[in-house]
Residue, then its C-alpha position, 0 to 999 in steps of 0.5 A: x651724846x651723838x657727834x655729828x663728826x670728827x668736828x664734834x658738833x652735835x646732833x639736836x640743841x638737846x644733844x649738847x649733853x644728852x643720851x642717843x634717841x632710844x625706843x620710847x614705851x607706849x605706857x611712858x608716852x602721851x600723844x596728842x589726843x584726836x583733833x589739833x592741840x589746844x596749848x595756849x600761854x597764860x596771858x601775861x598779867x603785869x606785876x610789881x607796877x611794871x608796865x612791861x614785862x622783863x624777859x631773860x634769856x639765860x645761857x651759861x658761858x662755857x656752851x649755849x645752843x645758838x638758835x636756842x638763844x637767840x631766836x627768842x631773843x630776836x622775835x621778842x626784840x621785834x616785837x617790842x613787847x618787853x624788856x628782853x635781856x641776853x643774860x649769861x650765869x658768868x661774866x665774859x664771852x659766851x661761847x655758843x654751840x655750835x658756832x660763834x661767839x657773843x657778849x652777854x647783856x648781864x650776868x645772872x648777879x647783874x640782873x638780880x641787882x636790876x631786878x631783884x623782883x625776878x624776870x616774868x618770863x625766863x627762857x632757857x635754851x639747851x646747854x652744854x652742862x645742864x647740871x651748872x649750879x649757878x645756872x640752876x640755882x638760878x633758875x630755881x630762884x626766878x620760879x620762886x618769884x613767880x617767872x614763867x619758864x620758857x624751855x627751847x628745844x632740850x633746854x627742858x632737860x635742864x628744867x627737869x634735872x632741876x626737878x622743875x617739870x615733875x608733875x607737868x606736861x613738858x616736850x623737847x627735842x625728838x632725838x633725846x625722847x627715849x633718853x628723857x623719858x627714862x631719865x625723867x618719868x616724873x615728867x609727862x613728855x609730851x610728843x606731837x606738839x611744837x610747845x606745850x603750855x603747863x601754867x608757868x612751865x612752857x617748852x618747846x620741842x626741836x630747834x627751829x621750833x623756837x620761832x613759834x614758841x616765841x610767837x606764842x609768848x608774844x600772843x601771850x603778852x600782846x595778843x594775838x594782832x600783834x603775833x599775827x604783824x610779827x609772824x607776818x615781818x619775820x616770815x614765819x606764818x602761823x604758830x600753831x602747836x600741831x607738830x609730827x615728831x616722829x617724823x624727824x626719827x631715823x628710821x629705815x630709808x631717806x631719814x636713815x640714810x640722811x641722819x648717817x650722812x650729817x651724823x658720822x659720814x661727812x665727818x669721817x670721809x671730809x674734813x670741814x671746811x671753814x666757812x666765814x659769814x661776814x657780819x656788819x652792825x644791824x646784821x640780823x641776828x635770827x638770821x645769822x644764827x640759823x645761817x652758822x647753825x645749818x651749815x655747821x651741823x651739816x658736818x660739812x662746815x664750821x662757820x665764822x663770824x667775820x669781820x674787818x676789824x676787832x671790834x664788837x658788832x652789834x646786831x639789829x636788836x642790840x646782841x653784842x657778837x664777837x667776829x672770829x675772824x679778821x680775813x676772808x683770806x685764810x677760810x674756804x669759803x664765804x657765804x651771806x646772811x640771807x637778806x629778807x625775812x628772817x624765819x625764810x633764812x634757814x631755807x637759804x641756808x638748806x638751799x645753799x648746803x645742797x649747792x655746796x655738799x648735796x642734798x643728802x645732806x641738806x635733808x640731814x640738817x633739817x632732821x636735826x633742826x626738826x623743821x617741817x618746812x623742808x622736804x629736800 
């Protein structure tokens, strides 16, 4: 497990209960071959007379991987290609890492009684403990009815602990790829691609590459004019699977320097501030969630969902959050959810860390998030 800080937020969706990164064996690795990669999700066909598909978004209560959770979530919403449910293994609140708080839509036992059939698609972000029965013995389950599974960022280390990806092409995110492919040799990890598509087994690699996974898996359900719309709204360009892993590793120079700052000197020379993100109904949740994500790992900041009253705020696409705080009055400082297009809300946010605690930093962040759009 990396800290981050003193905060004991952690590095990479993965790292909410993985090993460091490590040296990963020529022997062990399978690189993209010459010329771009050619991933591509089965074609949804419908099954049980269903006219559209049921997607679930699964997470467990005691730590789920914000962005993780909710991208895929949002860009299906906006879509309109399914019916997407965000579903947590138990009944309450589910805490998520690295900030904020929300109320599932259906316990796992809910959406069995609703669907006794099984989801088609099953997305499973990075969680704290990826070894939680019940999540497992769920999971397990939905790929018996025939779901597609649908790992983001180290959310495939809870598919292969389960024994899931033995045999299959799968990724993840950069920072646990020599931890996995020691743990899991089973498993031919896969480098250099943003989601590798096996069948009924998709993943993803690092965090921000959850918004051209779920492009993907709409092109896969809807067809490409309709990605290419959503892509489009959501501002996030193409989805192609061409990726550079290793070039998010710390390595000597910037990345090093860059990874050390967020990792262990923001939080050994700074106490973080508390930074409250006010949210109101129809908030967009894509945007919200890269906004607390980005400034709580800069190791700088723990964000907060803010709110004038107790009350559950219900987001663009209907996810239930739970405001943290009530006053503005008792935090740091506040910052905004980003108005525009929501794929753009992470270079806000980077842009605004730079302002706030330097661009060292802001590059820090964007390592972490494994996101190619940003050179600081």
């Amino acid at each position: 497990m990396i800290l981050l800080s003193a905060a004991s937020i952690l590095v990479g969706c993965g790292s909410l209960g993985a090993a460091p990164p490590s040296a990963t064996s020529p022997v062990q690795q399978e690189n993209a071959v010459a010329g771009p990669p050619t991933e591509k999700i089965d074609a949804y066909h419908a099954r049980f007379g269903r006219e559209h598909p049921v997607i679930a978004v699964i997470g467990v209560n005691s730590g789920t991987e914000l962005t993780d959770y909710v991208i895929p979530y949002g860009v299906l919403r906006q879509a309109g290609v399914g019916e997407v449910l965000a579903v947590a293994t138990r009944p309450g609140p589910m805490t998520m890492r690295p900030a904020l708080r929300i109320q599932p839509q259906a316990t796992i036992a809910e959406f069995d009684d609703r669907f006794p059939d099984g989801a088609d698609y099953v997305v499973v972000p990075a969680v704290v403990d990826r070894t939680d029965p019940a999540l497992l013995q769920w999971i397990k389950a939905q790929a018996a009815k025939g779901s597609t599974l649908v790992s983001i960022c180290d959310g495939a280390l809870v598919l292969a602990g389960g024994g899931l990806l033995n045999g299959h092409r799968a990724t993840a995110h950069w920072a646990t790829e020599g931890y996995r492919r020691k743990t899991y040799p089973q498993v031919r990890w896969v480098s250099d691609r943003r989601y590798v598509a096996d069948g009924k087994l998709v993943s993803s690699a690092g965090i921000s590459a959850a918004i051209p996974t779920s492009l993907a898996l709409v092109e896969a359900i809807a067809g490409r004019e309709r990605a290419a719309a959503v892509a489009a709204e959501m501002g996030a360009g193409e989805w192609s699977p061409i990726h550079d892993s290793q070039r998010f590793h710390p390595k000597l120079g910037r990345n090093l320097s860059a990874f050390a700052t967020t990792q262990y000197l923001n939080g050994w020379f700074h106490h973080p501030q508390s930074v409250g993100i006010p949210v109101a109904n129809r908030v967009d949740e894509v945007s919200l969630a890269l906004t607390a994500d980005a400034y709580t790992r800069s190791g700088r900041a723990r964000a907060y969902a803010v709110s004038t009253s107790q009350a559950p705020v219900q987001s663009l696409h209907g996810l239930t959050l739970l405001p943290e705080r009530f006053s503005v009055g008792a935090l740091d400082r506040t910052v905004t959810v980003p108005g525009g297009k929501p794929a753009m809300a992470l270079d806000g946010a980077l842009s605004g860390i730079v302002r706030l605690y330097g661009r060292q930093t802001a590059f820090g962040v964007a390592l972490d998030f494994e996101y190619p759009g940003y050179n600081g």
